[in-house]
C-alpha positions as CSV (number, residue, x, y, z in Angstrom):
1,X,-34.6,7.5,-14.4
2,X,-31.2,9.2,-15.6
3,X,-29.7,6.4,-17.9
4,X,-26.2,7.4,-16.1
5,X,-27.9,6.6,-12.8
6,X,-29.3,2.6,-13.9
7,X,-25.9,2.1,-15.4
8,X,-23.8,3.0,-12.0
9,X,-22.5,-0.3,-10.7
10,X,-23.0,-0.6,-6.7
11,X,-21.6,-3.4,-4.7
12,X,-22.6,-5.1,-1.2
13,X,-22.5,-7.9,1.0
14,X,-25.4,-10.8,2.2
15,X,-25.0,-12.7,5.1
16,X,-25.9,-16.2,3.5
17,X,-25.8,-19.7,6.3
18,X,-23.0,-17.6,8.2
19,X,-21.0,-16.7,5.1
20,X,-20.9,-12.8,3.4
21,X,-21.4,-13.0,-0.3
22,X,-20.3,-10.3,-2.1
23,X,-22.8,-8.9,-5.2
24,X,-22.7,-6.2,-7.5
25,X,-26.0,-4.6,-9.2
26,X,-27.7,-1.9,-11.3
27,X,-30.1,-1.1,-13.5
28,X,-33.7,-0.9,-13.5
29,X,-36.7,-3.9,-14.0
30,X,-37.5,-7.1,-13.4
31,X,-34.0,-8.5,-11.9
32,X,-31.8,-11.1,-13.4
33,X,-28.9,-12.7,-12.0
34,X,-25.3,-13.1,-13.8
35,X,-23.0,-15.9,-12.4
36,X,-19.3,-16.0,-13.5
37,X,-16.6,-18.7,-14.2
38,X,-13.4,-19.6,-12.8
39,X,-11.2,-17.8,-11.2
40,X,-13.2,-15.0,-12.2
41,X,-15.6,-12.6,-10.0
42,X,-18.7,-10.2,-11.0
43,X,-15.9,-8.1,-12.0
44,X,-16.2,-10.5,-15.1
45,X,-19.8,-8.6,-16.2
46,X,-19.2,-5.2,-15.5
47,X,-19.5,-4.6,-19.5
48,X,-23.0,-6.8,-19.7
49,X,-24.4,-5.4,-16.6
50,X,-24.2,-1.8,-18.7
51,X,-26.2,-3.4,-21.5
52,X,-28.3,-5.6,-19.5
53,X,-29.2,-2.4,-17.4
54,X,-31.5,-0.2,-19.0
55,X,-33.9,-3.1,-19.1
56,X,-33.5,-5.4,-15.7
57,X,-32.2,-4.6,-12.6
58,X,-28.8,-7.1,-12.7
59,X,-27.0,-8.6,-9.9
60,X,-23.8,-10.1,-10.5
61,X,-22.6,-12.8,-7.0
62,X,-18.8,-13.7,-6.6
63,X,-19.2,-17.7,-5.9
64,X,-18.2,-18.8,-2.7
65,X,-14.0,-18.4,-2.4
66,X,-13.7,-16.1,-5.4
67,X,-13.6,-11.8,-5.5
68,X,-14.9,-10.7,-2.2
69,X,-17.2,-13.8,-1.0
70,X,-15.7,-16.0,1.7
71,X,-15.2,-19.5,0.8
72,X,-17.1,-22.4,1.6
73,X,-15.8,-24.0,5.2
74,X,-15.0,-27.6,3.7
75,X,-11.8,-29.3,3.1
76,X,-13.1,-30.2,-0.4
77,X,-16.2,-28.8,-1.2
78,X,-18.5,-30.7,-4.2
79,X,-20.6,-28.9,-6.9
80,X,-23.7,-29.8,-4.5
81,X,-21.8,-27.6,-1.9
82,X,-21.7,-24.5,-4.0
83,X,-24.9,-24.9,-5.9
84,X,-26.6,-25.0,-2.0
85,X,-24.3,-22.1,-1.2
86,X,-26.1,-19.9,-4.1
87,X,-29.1,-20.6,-3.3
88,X,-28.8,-19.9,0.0
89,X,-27.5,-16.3,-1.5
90,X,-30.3,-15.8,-3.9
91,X,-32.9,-16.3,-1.0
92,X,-30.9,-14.1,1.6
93,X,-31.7,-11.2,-1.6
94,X,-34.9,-12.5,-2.7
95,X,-33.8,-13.6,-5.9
96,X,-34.7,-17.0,-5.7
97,X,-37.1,-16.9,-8.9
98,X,-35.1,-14.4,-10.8
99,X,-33.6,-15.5,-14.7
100,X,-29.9,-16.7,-14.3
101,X,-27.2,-16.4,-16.7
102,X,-24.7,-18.4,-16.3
103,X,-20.6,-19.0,-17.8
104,X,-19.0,-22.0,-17.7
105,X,-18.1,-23.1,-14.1
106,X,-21.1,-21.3,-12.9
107,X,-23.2,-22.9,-15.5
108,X,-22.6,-26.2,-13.5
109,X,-23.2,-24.6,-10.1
110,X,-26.4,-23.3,-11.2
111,X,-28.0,-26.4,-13.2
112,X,-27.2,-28.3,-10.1
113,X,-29.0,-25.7,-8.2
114,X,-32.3,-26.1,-10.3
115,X,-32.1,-29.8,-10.4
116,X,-31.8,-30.0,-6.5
117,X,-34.2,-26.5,-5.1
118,X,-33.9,-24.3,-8.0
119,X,-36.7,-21.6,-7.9
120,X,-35.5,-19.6,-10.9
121,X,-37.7,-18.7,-13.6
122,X,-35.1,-19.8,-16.5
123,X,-31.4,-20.9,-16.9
124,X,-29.5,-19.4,-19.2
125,X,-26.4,-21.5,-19.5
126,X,-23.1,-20.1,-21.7
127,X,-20.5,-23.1,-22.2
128,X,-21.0,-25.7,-20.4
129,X,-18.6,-28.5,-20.3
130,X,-19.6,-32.1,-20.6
131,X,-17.0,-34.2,-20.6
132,X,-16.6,-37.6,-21.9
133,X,-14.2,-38.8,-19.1
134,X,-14.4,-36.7,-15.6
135,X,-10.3,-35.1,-15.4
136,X,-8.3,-37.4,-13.6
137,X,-6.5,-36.5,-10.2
138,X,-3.3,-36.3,-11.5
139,X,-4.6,-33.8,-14.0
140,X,-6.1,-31.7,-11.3
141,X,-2.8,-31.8,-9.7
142,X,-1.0,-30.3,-12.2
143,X,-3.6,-27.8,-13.6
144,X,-4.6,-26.7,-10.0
145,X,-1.3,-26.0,-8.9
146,X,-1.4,-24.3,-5.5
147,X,-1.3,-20.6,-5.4
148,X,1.3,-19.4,-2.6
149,X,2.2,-16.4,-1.8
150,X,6.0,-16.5,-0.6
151,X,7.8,-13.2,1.1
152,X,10.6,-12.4,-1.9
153,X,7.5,-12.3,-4.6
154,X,9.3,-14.9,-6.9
155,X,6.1,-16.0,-6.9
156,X,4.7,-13.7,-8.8
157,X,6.3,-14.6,-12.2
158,X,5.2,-17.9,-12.1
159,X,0.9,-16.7,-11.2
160,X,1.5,-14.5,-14.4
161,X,2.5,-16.7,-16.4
162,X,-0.1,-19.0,-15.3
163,X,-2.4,-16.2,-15.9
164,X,-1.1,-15.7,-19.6
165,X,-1.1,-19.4,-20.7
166,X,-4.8,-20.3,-19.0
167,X,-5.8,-18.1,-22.1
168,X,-3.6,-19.4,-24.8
169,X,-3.9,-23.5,-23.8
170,X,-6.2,-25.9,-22.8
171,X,-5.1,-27.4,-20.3
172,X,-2.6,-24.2,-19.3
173,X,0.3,-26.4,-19.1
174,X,0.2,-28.4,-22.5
175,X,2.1,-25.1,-24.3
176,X,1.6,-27.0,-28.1
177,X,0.3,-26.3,-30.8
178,X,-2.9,-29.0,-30.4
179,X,-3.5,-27.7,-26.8
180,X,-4.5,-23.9,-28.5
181,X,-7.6,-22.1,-27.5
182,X,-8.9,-20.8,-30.4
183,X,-9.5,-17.3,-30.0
184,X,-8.6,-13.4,-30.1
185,X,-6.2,-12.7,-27.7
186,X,-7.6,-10.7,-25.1
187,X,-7.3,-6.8,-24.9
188,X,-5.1,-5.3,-22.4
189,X,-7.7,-4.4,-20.1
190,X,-9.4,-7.3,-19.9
191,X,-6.4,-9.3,-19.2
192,X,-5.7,-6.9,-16.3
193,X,-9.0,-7.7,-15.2
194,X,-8.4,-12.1,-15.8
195,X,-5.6,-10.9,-13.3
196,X,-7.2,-9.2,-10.6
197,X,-10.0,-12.2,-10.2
198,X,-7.0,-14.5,-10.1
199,X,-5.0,-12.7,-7.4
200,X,-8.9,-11.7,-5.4
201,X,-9.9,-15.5,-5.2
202,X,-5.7,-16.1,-4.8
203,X,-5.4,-19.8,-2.2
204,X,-9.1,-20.3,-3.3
205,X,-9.1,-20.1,-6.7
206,X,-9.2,-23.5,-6.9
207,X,-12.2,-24.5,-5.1
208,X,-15.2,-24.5,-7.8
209,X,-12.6,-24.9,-10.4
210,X,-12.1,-28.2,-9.0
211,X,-15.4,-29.4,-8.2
212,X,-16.5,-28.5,-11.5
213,X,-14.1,-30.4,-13.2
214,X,-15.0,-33.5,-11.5
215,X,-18.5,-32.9,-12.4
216,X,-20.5,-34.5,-15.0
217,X,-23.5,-32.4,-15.5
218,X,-25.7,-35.3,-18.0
219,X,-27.6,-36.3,-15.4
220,X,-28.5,-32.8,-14.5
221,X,-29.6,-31.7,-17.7
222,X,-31.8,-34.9,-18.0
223,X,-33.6,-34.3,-14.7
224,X,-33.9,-30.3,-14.7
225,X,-37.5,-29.2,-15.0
226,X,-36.4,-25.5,-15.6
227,X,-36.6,-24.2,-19.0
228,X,-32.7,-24.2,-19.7
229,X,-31.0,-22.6,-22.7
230,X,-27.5,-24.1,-23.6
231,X,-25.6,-21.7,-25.7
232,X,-22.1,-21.1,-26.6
233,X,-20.0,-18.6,-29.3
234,X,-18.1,-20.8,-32.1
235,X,-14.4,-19.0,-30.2
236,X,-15.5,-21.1,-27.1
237,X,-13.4,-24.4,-26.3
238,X,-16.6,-25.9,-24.9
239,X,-18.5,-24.8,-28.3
240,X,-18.3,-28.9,-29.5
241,X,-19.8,-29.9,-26.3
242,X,-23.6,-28.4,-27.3
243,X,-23.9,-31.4,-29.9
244,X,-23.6,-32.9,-26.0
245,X,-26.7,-31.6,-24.8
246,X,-29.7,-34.3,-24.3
247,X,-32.3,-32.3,-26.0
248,X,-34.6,-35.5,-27.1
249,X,-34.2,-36.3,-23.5
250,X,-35.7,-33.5,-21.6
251,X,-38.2,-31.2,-23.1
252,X,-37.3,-28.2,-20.5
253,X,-33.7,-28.1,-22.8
254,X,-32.8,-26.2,-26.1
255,X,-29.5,-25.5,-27.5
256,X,-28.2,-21.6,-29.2
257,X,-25.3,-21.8,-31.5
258,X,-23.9,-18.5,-31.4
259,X,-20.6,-16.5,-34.1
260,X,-17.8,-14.8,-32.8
261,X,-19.7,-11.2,-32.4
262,X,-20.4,-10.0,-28.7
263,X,-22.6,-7.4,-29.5
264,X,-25.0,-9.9,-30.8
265,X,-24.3,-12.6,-28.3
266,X,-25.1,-9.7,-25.4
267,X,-28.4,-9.0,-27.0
268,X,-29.0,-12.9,-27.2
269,X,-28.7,-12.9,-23.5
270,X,-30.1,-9.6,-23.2
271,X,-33.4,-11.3,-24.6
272,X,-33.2,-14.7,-23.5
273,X,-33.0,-13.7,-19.6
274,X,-36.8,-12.3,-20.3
275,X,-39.1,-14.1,-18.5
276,X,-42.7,-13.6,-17.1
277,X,-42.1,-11.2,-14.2
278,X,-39.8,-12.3,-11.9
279,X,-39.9,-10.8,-8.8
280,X,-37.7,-7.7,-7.9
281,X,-36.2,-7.3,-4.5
282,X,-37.0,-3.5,-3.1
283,X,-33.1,-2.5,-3.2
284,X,-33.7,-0.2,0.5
285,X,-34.5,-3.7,2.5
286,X,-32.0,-5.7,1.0
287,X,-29.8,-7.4,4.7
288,X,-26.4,-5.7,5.3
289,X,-23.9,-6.9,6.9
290,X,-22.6,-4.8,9.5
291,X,-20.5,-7.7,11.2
292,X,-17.3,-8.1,9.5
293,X,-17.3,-6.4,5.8
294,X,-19.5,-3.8,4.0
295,X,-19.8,-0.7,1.8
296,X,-21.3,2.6,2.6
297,X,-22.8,4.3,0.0
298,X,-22.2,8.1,-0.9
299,X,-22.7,10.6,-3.8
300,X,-18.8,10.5,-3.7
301,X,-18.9,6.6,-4.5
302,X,-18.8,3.3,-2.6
303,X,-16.6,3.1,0.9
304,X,-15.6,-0.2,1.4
305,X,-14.8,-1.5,5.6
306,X,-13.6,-4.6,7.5
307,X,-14.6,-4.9,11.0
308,X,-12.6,-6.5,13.5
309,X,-14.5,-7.9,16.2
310,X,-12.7,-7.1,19.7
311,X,-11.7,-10.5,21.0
312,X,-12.7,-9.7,24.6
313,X,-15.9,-8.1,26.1
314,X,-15.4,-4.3,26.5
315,X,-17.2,-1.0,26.8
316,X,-14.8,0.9,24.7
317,X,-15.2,2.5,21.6
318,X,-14.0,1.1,18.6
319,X,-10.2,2.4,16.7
320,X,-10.6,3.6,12.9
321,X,-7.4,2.8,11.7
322,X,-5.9,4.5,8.8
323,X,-2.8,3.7,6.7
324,X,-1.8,4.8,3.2
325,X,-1.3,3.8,0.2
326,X,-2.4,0.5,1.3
327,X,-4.3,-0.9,4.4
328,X,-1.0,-3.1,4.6
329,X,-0.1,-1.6,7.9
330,X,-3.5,-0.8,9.0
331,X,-4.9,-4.6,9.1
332,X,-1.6,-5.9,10.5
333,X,-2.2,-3.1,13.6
334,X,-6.3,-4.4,13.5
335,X,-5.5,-8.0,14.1
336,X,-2.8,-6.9,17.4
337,X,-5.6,-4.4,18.6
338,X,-8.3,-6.8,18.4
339,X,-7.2,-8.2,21.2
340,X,-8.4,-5.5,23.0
341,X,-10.8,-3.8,21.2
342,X,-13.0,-3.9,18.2
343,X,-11.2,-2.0,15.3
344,X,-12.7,-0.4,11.7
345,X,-10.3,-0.6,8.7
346,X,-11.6,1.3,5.4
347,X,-10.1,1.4,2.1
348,X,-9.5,5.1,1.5
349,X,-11.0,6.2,-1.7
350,X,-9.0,5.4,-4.8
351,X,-8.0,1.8,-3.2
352,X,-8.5,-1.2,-3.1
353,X,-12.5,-1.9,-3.2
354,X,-13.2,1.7,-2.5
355,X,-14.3,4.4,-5.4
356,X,-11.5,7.2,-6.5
357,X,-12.7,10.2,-5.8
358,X,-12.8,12.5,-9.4
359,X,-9.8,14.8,-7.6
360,X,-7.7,13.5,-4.2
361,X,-9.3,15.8,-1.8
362,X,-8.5,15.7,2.3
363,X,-11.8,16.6,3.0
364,X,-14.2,14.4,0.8
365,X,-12.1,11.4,2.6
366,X,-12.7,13.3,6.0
367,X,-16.7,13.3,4.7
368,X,-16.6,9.5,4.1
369,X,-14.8,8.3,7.2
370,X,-16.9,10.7,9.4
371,X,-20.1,9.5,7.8
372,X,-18.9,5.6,8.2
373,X,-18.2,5.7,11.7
374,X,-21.6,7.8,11.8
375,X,-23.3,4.8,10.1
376,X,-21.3,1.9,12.2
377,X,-20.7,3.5,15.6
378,X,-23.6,4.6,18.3
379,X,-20.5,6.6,20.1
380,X,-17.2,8.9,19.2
381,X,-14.5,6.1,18.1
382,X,-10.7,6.7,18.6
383,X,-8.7,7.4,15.4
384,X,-4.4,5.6,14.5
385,X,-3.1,7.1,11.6
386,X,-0.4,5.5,10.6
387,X,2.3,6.8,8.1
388,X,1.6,8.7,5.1
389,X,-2.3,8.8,6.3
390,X,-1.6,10.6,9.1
391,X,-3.0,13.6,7.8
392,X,-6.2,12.3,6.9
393,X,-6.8,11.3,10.4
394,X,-5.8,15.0,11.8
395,X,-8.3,16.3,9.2
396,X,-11.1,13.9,9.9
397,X,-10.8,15.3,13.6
398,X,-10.4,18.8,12.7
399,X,-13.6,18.9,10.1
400,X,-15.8,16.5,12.1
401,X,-15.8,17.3,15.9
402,X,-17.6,15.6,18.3
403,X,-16.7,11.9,16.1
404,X,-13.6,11.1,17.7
405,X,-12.7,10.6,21.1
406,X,-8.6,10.4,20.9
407,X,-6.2,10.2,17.8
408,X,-2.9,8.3,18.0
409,X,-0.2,8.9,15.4
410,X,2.3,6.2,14.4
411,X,4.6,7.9,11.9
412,X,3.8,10.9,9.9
413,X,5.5,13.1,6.8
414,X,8.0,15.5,7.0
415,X,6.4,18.8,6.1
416,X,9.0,18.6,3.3
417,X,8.1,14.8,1.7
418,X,9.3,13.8,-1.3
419,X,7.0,14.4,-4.1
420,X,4.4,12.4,-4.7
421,X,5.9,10.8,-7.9
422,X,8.4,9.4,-5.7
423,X,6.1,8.1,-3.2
424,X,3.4,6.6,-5.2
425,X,5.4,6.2,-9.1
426,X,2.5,5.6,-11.9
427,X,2.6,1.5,-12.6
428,X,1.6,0.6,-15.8
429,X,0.7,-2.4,-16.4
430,X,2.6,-4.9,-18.3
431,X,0.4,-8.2,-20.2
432,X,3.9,-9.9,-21.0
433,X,6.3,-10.2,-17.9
434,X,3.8,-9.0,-15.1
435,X,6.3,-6.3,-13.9
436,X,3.3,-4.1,-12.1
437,X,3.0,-7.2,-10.0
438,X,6.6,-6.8,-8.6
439,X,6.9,-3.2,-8.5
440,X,3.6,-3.1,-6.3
441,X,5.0,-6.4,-4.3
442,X,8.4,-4.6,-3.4
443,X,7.2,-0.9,-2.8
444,X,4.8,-2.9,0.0
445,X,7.7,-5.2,1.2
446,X,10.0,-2.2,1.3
447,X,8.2,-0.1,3.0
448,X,7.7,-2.1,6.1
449,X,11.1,-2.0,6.8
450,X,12.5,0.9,5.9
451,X,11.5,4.7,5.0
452,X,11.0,6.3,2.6
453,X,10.5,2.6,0.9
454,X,13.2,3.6,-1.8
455,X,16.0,4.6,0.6
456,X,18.3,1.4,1.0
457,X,20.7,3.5,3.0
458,X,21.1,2.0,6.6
459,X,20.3,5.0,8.0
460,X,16.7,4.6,6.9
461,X,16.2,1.0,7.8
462,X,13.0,0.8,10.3
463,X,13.0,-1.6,13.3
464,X,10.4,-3.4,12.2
465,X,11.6,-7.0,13.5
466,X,9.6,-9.3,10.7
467,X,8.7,-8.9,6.8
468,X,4.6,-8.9,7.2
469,X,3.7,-12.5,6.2
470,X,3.2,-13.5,2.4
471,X,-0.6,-13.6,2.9
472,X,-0.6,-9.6,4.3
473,X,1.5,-8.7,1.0
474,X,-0.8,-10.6,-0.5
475,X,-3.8,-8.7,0.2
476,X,-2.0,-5.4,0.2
477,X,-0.7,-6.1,-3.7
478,X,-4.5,-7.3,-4.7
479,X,-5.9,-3.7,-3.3
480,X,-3.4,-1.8,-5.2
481,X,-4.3,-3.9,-8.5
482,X,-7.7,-3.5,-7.9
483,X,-6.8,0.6,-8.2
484,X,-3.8,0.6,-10.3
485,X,-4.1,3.9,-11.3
486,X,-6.1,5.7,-8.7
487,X,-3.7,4.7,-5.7
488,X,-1.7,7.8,-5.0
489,X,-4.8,9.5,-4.5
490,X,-4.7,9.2,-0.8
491,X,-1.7,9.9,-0.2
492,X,-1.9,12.7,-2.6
493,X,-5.0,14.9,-0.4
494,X,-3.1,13.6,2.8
495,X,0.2,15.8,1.2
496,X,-2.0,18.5,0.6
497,X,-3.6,18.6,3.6
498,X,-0.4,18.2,5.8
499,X,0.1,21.9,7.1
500,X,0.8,23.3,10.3
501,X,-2.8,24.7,10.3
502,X,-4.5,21.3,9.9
503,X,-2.9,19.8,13.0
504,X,-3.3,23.2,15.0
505,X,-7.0,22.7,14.7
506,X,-6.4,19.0,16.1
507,X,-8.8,19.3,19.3
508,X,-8.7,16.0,20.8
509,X,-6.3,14.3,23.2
510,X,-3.2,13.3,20.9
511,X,-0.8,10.6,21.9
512,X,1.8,10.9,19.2
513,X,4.9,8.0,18.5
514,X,8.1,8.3,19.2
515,X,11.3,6.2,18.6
516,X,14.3,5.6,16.2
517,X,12.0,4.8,13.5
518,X,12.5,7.0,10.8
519,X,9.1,6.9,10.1
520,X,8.6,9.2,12.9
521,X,11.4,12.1,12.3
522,X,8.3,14.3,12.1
523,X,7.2,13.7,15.5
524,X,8.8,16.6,17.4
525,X,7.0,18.9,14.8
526,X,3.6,17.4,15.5
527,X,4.1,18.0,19.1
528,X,4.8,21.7,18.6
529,X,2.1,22.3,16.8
530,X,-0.8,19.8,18.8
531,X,-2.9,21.5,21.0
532,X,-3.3,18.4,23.1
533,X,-0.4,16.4,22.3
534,X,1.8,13.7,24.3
535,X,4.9,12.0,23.5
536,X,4.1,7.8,23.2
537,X,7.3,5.7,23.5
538,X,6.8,3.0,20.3
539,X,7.8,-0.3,20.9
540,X,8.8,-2.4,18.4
541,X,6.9,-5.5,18.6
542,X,3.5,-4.9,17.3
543,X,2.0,-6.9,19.6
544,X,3.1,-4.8,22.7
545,X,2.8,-2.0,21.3
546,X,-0.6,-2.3,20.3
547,X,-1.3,-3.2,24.4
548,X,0.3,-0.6,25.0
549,X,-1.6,1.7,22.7
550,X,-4.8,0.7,23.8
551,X,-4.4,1.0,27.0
552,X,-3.1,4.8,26.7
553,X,-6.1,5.3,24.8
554,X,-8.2,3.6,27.5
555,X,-7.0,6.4,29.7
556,X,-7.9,9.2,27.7
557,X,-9.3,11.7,29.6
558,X,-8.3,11.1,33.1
559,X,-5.8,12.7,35.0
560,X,-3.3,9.7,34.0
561,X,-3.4,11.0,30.7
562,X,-1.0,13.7,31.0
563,X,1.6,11.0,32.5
564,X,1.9,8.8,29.7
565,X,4.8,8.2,28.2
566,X,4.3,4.4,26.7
């Protein structure tokens, strides 16, 4: 097999007791499974699944609450709770007797796991804290301080310097000189990385943390009948605790003292995860979910979906809705349209938890939405593009006829935008004051209510009546962090593909938005050119207009359809 091909990370969903966990894997061979700590994700062994790949076939789970797995449905879920919530995982994929590495809070989860209905075949455990005295609650307090989004983004200072000092201190808040970690500061890009996890498992990030932490794993390592492997690198605060370990206790134990050097502490784990042939799921039978979340695989890269279930019974075919360069807009129309009908929101490529495609190109995104409603939908779907996505959605229907049923427009570029550089500006990132985190927070904020997002002038405020809530802004700012550099792409083949000739080719029914929004200066133009197109009156609460959207959709096709007006 082409080494580039075992080392090409995929991701996915299992539907575990009612919950989606969210994996990543590669490679080829017997498979292994990596666990992660807190308030990290699989995004944590991106690096070691490359090494670990030419030789097993690697899956990497996001616990329960952290990167893209839900959380556990408790008000305070114990270890127990997560260790039964992995194995429940593991047997959904059939890797109930695979090898498992696991890092610090994970190495809890999973010891508890083989004490109580562990199948695994070995336990690799990397740091694993056992504490003299269990924290008290008033320390939990203070070192899980809540994480909560607030509309201005003040916020956002605070979480990053959180984020620095949980890798300079032990505990993050005691800022002296006793209290420092001993190690290498992190590199740039990993830091980024610390800070994606932490913003991904955001209100959750506190839910294994916490259990951990008042969990004293002695008794577990006494009773555990798995071979286990306690290890830890001399840079590792919990290094001291391995003299901890109760190897004259329990046979099935043994302890690895390990340098600073990660090339030979990945080859330590690289060889200690061998184990006499565990077995290896067959990757095409694996369960996907097609409910609420999934991926869809292409040459191009992964295409990542949310699926809104319609909240009444209907017929009607579900609404791909499209925004750009976040799904900010498109998830706040999804949850109003539910109502009425069940609604698909992808990340375009080059956001969020979508692959960037190697050059923005209109049609390659065209290919991939095409091919997921193909996958997800037994009938045509209707299409909203919304905003600076627009264009994708008249190119989808131009390219791929015979896929979509009606397209609404809510907004759409002047055929003389502003340049992309104004649009989307590059963000670097910044490891001391976090100022990526703000510049993403306000360009979202901004844009919601008024257009262009950089145009304070009154004349370009929208009538939007409400900021979207913290917890949309939220979600919106964790996509773009997750593609920091790739997310102008869509909006970049959308500019591209925004000609006259594109929306002339438009041969469905068109209902295109009207109203003082300047959003929607272009929508005079778009009529003009639509062979099918109708003027729809916007409203400005999103609730009634998305009613009144789906009910003009509803009557695509009949003789009504020329009378609407909104």
């Amino acid at each position: 097999m082409d080494p580039c091909t075992i080392k090409t990370v995929k991701c996915g969903y299992v539907e575990a007791a009612g919950r989606l966990v969210h994996y990543r894997f590669c490679g080829a061979g017997p498979a292994v499974v990596l666990l992660h700590d807190s308030p990290r994700s699989s995004r944590l062994h991106l690096p070691l699944m490359q090494v670990l790949a030419t030789r097993y076939c690697v899956f990497a789970l996001d616990t329960a609450g952290y990167g893209n797995s839900d959380p556990l449905d408790m008000e305070e879920p114990a270890l127990p709770d997560f260790a039964h919530a992995l194995g429940k995982a593991l047997t959904a994929l059939g890797l109930e007797q695979a090898p498992i590495y696991a890092t610090h809070t994970s190495a809890k989860i999973a010891l508890a796991l083989a004490v109580r209905e562990g199948q695994m075949s070995k336990l690799i455990l990397d740091g694993l804290s056992i504490p003299d005295q269990l924290a008290s609650e008033a320390f939990l307090q203070k070192y899980m301080r809540p994480f909560a989004p607030e509309a201005t983004g003040a916020w956002l200072g605070a979480e990053w310097s959180r984020t620095r000092d949980m890798l300079r201190w032990f505990p993050w808040f005691a800022t002296n000189p006793q209290n420092r970690i001993a190690m290498e500061p992190p590199t740039p890009e990993w830091l980024e990385d610390y800070g994606i996890d932490l913003f991904s498992a955001g209100p959750h990030y506190a839910g294994a943390y916490t259990a951990a932490m008042r969990w004293n794993p002695l008794d577990d390592l006494r009773a555990v009948k798995i071979p286990t492997v306690v290890g830890a690198r001399t840079e590792d605060v919990l290094y001291p605790h391995l003299d901890k370990v109760p190897c004259t206790e329990n046979a099935a134990l043994s302890v690895q003292r390990l340098g600073p050097d990660r090339d030979k502490w990945a080859q330590w784990i690289c060889d200690a995860l061998s184990s006499p042939a565990p077995r290896k799921p067959a990757l095409a039978s694996l369960p996907l979910s097609q409910n609420r979340r999934g991926y869809l695989s292409l040459d191009q890269g992964n295409v990542h979906w949310e699926c809104y279930p319609a909240k009444v019974k209907t017929d009607l075919p579900a609404i791909l809705v499209l925004s750009a360069p976040s799904t900010l807009e498109a998830h706040c129309w999804a949850k109003a349209l539910s109502e009425h009908r069940k609604v698909l929101v992808p990340d375009l490529p080059g956001f969020g938890d979508s692959d960037a495609l190697s050059e923005p190109d209109a049609d390659q995104i065209a290919f991939a939405l095409a091919a997921l409603v193909g996958r997800l939908e037994e009938d045509a779907c209707d299409v909203l593009a919304i905003g600076l996505a627009a264009p994708i959605g008249a190119r989808m229907v131009a390219r791929h006829k015979g896929l979509v049923r009606a397209l609404a427009i809510w907004g759409a570029p002047s055929f003389d935008p502003p340049s992309l550089e104004t649009l989307c500006p590059p963000v670097a990132f910044d490891a001391l004051a976090g100022s990526h985190l703000h510049s993403f927070w306000h360009m979202l904020r901004d844009s919601a209510v008024q257009w262009p997002w950089f145009d304070a002038r009154p004349s370009s405020a929208r009538p939007a009546p409400d900021v979207p809530e913290a917890s949309e802004l939220h979600r919106a700012l964790t996509g773009m962090l997750k593609q920091r550099t790739n997310y102008a792409q869509p909006v970049a083949a959308a500019l591209a593909a925004h000609d006259p000739s594109t929306w002339q080719a438009v041969n469905v029914p068109t209902l295109v938005a009207v109203g003082h929004d300047p959003a929607m200066a272009g929508a005079a133009s778009l009529l003009d050119l639509l062979p099918n197109g109708t003027a729809f009156i916007a409203q400005q609460r999103l609730d009634n207009a998305a009613q009144a959207l789906a009910l003009a959709l509803q009557k695509v096709g009949s003789s009504a359809f020329g009378e609407i007006i909104g």
